[in-house]
N, C-alpha and C positions, 0 to 999 in steps of 0.2 A: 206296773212301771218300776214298783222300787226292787221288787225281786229281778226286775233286769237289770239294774244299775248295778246291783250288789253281783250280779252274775257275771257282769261285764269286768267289776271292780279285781273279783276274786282271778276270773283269767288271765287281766291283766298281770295282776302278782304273779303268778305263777308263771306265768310267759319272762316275766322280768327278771325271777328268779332264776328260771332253765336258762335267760339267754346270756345270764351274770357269771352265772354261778360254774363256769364249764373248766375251771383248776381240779382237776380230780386228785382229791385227799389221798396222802400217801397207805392210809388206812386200809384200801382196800384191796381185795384178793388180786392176783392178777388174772389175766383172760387166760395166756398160754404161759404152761410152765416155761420159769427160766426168763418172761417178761415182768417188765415190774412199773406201775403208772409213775411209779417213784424215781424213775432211770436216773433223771439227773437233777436230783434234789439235791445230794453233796455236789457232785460234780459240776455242774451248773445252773445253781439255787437262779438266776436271775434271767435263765433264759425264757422265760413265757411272758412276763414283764418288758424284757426288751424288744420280744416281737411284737407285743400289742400294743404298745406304747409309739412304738416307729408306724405301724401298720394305721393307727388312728391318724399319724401325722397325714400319711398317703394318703387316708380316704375323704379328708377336709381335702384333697384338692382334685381326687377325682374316684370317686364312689364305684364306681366299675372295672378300677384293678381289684376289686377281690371277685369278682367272676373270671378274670383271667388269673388269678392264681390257684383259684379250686379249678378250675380247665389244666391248668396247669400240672397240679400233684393228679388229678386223672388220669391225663397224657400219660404221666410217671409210672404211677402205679398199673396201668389197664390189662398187659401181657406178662410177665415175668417176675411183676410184684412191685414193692415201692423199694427202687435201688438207689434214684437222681440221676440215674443215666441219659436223661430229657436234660440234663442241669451240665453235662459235659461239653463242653468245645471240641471242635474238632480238631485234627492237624493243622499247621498256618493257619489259627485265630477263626477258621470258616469254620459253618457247622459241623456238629458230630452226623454219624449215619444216621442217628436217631431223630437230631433235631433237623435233617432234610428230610426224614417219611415224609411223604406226602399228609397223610393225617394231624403233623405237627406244624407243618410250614404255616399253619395261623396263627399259633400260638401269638399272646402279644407278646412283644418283645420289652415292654417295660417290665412285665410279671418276670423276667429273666432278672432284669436289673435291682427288682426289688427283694429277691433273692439273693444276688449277689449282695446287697446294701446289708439285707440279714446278717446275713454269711460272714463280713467284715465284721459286723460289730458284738456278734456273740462271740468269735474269736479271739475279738478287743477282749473281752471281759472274761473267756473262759478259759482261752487256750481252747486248740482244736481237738477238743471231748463231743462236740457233736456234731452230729453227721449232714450232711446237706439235704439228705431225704427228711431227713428227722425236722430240719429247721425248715422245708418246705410241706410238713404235714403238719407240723403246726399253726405256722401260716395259713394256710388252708379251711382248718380248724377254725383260728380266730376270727378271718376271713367272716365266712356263714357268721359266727355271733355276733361279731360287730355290726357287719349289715343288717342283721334279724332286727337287733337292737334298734339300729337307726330307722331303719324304717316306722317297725312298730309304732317306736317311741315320741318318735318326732310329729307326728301326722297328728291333725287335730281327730282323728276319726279313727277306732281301734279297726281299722281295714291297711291289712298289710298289701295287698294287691294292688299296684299301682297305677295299672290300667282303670281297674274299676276305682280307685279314689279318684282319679284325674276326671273320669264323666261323673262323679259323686260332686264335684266343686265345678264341674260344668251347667249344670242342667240345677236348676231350681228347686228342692226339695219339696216343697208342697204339690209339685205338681207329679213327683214320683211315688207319694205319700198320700194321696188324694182318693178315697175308696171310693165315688161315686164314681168316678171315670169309667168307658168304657175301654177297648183296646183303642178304637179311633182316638180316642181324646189324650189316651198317657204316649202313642206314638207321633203325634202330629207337633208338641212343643219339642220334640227331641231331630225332629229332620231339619 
């Protein structure tokens, strides 16, 4: 028992740290010549900050715009690469070609607006040194961590799977825990 606890304790850390820890240090190599993790540490030291800081505000009030913003930098990225050509308007204020695909027409349209919300206020504070692709791949990014985060961390039970916590706080534990039961006996308290 105590080797589980400590097993349990130890991934949590670790979990906590991958889901903390996702600023990648200017220190390191980059992937492709001529890119650098570093891009806009001079030029705009305060942009990861500003996304994850607004992005938390968005997700106190509803946790499921960052599934439609990583659907979103998907959309973006899927054919041609990550350009924000998903993020353009089209002529007279109506959609672009891209944002009518048929494959796009789901998109939520607040994940557009929370972009744009982006888009304004790293402008605010940087001048337009970064790119809309770029502000919606980090979004994106943060997106997954903060969610991981919440989820994980929040739940009294280290089970990030929602579904199975939600019949974990339904159904009685001793009786899912119970070794003499047969199959009749662990499925008849559950129908």
């Amino acid at each position: 028992m105590v080797e589980w606890v400590a097993a349990a304790l130890l991934i949590s850390v670790a979990c906590f740290i991958a889901a903390t820890s996702y600023t990648v240090e200017a220190a390191e190599p980059a992937l492709v010549k001529g890119m650098s993790w570093s891009f806009y540490t001079s030029s705009c030291p305060k942009l990861e900050s500003i996304v994850k800081k607004r992005l938390q505000q968005v997700f106190k009030k509803d946790i499921g715009q960052a599934a439609g913003l990583l659907r979103l930098h998907f959309h973006d990225c899927f054919v041609q690469g990550c350009d924000g050509s998903v993020l353009l308007s089209g002529s007279a204020g109506g959609p672009s070609e891209e944002q009518g695909a048929p494959p796009n027409l789901s998109l939520r349209q607040e994940a557009f607006r929370i972009i744009e919300d982006l888009r304004a206020r790293v402008h605010k504070q940087c001048g337009r040194v970064v790119s809309c692709s770029d502000i919606l791949a980090v979004a994106a990014r943060d997106s997954v961590a903060l969610v991981y985060t919440y989820i994980f961390f929040t739940r009294p039970q280290p089970c990030s799977n929602l579904i199975r916590y939600d019949n974990l706080n339904r159904y009685p534990r001793r009786v899912l825990t119970d070794t003499t039961l047969d199959e009749v006996g662990i499925i008849r308290p559950l129908q």
